[in-house]
C-alpha positions as CSV (number, residue, x, y, z in Angstrom):
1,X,0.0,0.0,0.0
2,X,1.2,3.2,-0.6
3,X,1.3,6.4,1.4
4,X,-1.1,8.7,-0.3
5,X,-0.9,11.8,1.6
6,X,0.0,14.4,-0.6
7,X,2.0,16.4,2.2
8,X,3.9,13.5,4.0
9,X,5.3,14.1,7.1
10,X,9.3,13.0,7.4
11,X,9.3,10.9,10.2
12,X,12.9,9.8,12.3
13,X,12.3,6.7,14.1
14,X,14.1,4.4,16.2
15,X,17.4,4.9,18.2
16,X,16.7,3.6,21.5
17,X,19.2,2.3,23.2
18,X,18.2,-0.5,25.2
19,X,15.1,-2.3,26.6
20,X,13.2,-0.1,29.0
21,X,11.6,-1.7,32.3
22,X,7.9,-3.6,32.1
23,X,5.7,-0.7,31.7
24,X,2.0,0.1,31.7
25,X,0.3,0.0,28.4
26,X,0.7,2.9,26.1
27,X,-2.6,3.3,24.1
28,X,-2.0,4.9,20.5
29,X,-5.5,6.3,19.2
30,X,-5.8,6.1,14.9
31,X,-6.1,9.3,12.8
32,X,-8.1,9.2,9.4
33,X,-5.9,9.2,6.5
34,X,-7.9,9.0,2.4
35,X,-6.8,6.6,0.8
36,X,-7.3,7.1,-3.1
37,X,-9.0,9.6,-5.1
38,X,-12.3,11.5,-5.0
39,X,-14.3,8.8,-3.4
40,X,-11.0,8.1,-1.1
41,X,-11.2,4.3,0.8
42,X,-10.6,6.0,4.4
43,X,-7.8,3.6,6.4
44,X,-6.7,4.3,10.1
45,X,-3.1,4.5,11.3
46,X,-1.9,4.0,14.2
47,X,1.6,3.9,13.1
48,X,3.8,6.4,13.2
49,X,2.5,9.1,15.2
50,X,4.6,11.3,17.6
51,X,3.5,9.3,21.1
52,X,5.1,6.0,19.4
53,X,7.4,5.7,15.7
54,X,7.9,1.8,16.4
55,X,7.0,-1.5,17.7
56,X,10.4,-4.0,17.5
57,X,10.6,-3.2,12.8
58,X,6.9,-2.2,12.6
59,X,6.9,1.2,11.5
60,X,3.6,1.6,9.9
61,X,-0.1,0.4,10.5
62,X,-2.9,0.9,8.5
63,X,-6.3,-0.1,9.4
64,X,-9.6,-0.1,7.4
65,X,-13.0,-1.0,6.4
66,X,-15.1,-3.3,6.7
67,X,-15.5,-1.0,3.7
68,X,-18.8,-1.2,1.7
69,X,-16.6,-1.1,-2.1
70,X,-20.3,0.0,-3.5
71,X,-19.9,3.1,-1.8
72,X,-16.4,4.2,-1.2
73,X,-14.7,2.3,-4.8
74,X,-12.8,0.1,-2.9
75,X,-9.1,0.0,-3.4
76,X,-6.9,1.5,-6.2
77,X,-3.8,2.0,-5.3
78,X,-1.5,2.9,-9.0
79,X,2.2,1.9,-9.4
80,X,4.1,3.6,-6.4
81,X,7.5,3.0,-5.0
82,X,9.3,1.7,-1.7
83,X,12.4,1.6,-0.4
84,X,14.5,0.2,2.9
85,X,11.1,-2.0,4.3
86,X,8.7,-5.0,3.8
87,X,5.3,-4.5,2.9
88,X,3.0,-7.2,4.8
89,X,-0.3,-7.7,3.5
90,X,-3.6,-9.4,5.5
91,X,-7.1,-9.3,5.3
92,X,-10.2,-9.8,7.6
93,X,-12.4,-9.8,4.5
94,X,-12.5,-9.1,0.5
95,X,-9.7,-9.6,-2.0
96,X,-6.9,-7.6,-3.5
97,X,-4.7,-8.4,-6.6
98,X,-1.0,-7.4,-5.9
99,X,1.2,-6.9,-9.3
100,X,5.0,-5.4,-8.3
101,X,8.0,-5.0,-10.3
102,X,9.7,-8.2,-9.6
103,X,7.2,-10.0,-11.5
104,X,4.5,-11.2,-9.3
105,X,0.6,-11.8,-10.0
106,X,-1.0,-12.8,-6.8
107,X,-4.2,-11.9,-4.8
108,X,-4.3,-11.3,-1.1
109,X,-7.6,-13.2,0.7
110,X,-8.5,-13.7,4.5
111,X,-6.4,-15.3,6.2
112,X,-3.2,-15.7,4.0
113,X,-0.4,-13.5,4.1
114,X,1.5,-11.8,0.9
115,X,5.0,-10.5,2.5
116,X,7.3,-8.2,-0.4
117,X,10.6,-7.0,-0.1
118,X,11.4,-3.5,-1.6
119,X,15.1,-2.8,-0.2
120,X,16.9,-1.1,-2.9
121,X,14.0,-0.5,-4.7
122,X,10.5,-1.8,-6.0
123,X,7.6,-1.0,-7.3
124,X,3.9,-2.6,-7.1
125,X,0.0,-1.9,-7.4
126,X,-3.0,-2.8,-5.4
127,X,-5.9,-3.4,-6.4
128,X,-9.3,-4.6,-4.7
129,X,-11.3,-7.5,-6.6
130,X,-14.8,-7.3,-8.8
131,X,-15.9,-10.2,-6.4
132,X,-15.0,-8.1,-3.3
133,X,-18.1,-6.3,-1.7
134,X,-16.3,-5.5,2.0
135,X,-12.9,-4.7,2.3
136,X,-11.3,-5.0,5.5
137,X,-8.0,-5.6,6.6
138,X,-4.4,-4.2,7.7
139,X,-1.3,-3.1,5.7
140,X,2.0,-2.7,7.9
141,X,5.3,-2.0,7.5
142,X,8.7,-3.8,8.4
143,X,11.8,-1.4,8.6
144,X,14.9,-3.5,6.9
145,X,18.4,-3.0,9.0
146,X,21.0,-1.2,7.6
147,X,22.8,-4.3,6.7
148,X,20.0,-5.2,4.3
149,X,18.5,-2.3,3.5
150,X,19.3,-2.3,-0.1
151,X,18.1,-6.3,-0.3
152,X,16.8,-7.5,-3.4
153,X,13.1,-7.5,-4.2
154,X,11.1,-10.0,-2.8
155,X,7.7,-11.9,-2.8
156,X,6.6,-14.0,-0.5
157,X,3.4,-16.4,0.5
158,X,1.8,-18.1,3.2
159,X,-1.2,-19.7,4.7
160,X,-0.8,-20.1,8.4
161,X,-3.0,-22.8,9.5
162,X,-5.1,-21.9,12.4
163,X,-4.2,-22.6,15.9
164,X,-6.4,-23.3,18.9
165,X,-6.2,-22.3,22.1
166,X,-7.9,-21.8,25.5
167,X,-10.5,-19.2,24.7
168,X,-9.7,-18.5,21.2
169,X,-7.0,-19.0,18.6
170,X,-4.4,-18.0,16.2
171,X,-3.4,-17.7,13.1
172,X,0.4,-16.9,13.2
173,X,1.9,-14.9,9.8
174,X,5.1,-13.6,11.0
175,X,7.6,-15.4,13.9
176,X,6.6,-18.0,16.5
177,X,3.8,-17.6,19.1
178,X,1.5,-20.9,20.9
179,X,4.1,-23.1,19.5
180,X,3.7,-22.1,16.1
181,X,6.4,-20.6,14.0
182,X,6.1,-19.2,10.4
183,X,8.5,-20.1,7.7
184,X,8.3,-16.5,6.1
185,X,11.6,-15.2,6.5
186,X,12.3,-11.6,7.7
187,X,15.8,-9.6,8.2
188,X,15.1,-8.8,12.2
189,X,13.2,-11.2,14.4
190,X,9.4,-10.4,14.4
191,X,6.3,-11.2,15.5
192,X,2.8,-11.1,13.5
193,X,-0.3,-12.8,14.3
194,X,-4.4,-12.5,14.0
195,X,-6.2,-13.4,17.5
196,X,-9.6,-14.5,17.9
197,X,-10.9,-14.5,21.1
198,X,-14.1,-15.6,22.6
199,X,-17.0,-13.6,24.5
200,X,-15.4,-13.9,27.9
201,X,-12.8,-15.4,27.6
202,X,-9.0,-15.1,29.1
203,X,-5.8,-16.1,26.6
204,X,-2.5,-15.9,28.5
205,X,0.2,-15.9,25.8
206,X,3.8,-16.7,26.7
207,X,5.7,-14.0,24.8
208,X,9.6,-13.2,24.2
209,X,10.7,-10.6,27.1
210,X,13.4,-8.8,24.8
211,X,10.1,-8.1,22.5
212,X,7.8,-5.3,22.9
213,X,4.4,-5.5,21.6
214,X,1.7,-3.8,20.0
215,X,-2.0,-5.2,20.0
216,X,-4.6,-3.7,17.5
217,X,-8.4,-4.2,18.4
218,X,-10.3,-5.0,15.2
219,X,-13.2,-5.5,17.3
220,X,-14.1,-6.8,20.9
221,X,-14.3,-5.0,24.4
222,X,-10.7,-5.9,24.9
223,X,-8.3,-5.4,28.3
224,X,-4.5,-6.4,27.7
225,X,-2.9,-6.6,30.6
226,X,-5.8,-5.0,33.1
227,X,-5.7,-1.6,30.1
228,X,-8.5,-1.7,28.3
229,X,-8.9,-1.3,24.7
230,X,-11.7,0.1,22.1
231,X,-11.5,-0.8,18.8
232,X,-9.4,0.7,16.8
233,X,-6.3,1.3,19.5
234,X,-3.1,-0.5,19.8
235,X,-2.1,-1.2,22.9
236,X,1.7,-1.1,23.4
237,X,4.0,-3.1,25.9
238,X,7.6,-2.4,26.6
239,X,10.6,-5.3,26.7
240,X,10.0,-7.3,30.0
241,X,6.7,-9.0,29.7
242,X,6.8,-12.9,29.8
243,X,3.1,-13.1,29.8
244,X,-0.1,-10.6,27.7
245,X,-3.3,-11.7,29.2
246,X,-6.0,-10.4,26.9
247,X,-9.6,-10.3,28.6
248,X,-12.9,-10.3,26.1
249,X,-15.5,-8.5,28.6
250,X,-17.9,-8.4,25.6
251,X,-20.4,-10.4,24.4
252,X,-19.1,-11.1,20.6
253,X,-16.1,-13.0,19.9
254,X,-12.9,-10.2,19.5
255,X,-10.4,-9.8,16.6
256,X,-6.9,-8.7,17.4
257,X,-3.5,-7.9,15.3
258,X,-0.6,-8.9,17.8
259,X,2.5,-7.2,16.6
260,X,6.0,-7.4,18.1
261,X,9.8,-7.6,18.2
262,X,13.7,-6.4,20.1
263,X,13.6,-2.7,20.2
264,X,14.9,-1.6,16.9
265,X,17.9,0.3,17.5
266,X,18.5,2.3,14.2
267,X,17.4,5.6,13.6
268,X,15.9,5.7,10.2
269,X,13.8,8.5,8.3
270,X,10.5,7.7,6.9
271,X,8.5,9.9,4.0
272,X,6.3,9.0,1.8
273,X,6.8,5.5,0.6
274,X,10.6,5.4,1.6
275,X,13.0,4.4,4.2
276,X,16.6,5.3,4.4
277,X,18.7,6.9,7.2
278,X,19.3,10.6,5.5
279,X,17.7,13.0,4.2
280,X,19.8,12.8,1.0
281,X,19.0,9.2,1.3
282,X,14.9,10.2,0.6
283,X,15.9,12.9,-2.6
284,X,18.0,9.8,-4.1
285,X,14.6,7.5,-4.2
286,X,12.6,10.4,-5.1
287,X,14.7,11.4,-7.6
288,X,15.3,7.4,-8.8
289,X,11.3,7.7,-8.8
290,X,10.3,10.3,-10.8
291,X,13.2,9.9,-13.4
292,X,11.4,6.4,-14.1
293,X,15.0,4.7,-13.4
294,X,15.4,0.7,-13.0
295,X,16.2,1.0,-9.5
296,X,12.2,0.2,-9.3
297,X,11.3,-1.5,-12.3
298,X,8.1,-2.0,-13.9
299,X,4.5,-3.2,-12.7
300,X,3.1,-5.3,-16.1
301,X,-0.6,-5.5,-16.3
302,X,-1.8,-2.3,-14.4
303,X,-4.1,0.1,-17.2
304,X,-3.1,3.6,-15.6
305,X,-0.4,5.9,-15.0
306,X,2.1,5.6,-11.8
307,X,1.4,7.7,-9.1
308,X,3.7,10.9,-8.9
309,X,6.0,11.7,-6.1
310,X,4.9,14.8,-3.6
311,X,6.9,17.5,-3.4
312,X,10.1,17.1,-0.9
313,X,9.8,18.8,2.5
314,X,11.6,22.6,2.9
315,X,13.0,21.3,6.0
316,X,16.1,18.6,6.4
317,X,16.2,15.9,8.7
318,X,19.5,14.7,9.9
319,X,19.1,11.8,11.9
320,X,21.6,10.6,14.9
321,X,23.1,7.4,14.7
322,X,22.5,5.6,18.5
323,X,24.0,2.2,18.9
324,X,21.3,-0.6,18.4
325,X,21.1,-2.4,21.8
326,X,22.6,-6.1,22.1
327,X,19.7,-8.1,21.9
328,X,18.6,-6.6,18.3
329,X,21.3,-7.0,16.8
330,X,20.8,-9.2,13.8
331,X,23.1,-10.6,11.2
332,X,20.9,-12.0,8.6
333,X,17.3,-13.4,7.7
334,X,15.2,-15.3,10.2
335,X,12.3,-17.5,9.3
């Protein structure tokens, strides 16, 4: 998905320098971003804001529908760049066909997950289906390292199969949580995961203490850890926690996005649909963009023009450079 806002904010993120102490949870409330043109799909992001830039990689959440396609046009999103991140892809309900500049052809559906790699540079459209009448899903993003920032372009599938557990279940996309692990690989250790949860019901997940966490209410009358949630709100955790107890006080079974992973301890500058760690970093892609150069190559199949670049930002962000702390450090992909 692409960031549509035609004034993006640059964004640093990151540069922590070690794993704070358990904490109370941080709530992070949504703003309304348009998504599209005149009849713009509205989404909801919760990622990044100025309370909270991160969880563990995740640098960006966006969070929509159920979306009546009759009304709003669904989703048509034109050939748009990225750079320095993975693009992760899951739905609660509709379809979406995903072309990109590696070559791909695939459609995202409930349930399975399409993860791409645009480190040096790709390119990619997004389209939702005639046979979808309610769209609603997330789109997040996954901050590469420095060290593989400039990875090659990549496409990935999976269809996690369900898990059960006491009071609910899991369908786990990205890393390992209830004993199952995902064989998607990723360049820093993450974790991704839909949670169903049933009216009343208490799960008690055992989760990795060097992680923090994020947990996005879909729907449900949710408490995480005694804090509780409305929909719409992610819930954030620091490095510490063994356990997350999530509560379903309601009366209808609730539908969660758990998110996590180490502190990320680079600093990196975000705008538009770009990741690198300078400023000069950003005017390189958007340059590389607008130039039509092969650093992003060319979606096949899409019958429309590519989406122009806003203009750059007066302003230049210089970020610092803080040491990422031990346990994030990361040499290579993890599955």
């Amino acid at each position: 998905m692409s960031n549509t806002e035609a004034r993006p904010v640059e964004t640093r993120c990151g540069g922590r320098s070690g794993a704070a102490a358990p904490a109370a949870v941080e709530i992070l409330t949504a703003r309304e971003v348009p998504l599209g043109g005149p009849r713009a799909m509205p989404v909801r992001r919760t990622l990044p804001q100025r309370a909270r830039t991160l969880i563990g990689a995740w640098c960006f959440a966006d969070h929509y529908g159920p979306d009546d396609v009759s009304r709003t046009g669904g989703m048509d999103v034109a050939p748009h760049p990225h750079t320095g991140l993975q693009t992760v892809s899951w739905l609660f309900s509709g379809e979406i066909e995903h072309r990109d500049s590696l070559g791909s052809h695939a459609w995202v559906r409930p349930g399975e997950l399409n993860l791409m790699t645009g480190g040096h540079g790709i390119s990619h459209t997004e389209v939702s289906t005639p046979r979808t009448t309610v769209l609603h899903g997330v789109q997040l993003w996954v901050a590469l390292p420095d060290a593989h920032r400039d990875a090659p372009r990549d496409f990935q599938h999976h269809v996690p199969t369900p898990v059960p557990l006491d009071g609910g279940s899991a369908r786990v996309f990205l890393g390992t949580l209830a004993g199952d692990t995902s064989p998607v690989r990723t360049f820093t250790p993450l974790l991704g995961a839909e949670l169903s949860v049933e009216p009343g019901a208490t799960l008690t997940l055992d989760v990795d203490p060097g992680f923090e966490h994020g947990l996005l209410v879909d729907s449900g009358d949710i408490r995480l850890n005694g804090t509780a949630l409305r929909p719409a709100e992610l819930g954030c955790t620091a490095p510490g926690h063994t356990v997350l107890t999530l509560v379903n006080q309601g009366a209808e079974s609730a539908r969660l996005v758990l998110l996590g992973g180490p502190p990320f301890g680079e600093e990196i500058v975000m705008w538009w649909n770009f990741i690198g760690r300078t400023h000069d970093d950003i005017v390189r892609a958007r340059e590389d963009w607008e130039n039509a150069s092969d650093r992003f190559g060319r979606v096949e199949g899409y019958p429309g023009d590519r989406l122009p670049a806003p203009a750059l930002p007066n302003a230049t962000l210089t970020p610092r450079r803080n040491p990422a702390p031990a346990d994030a450090a990361d040499r290579g992909p993890h599955a």
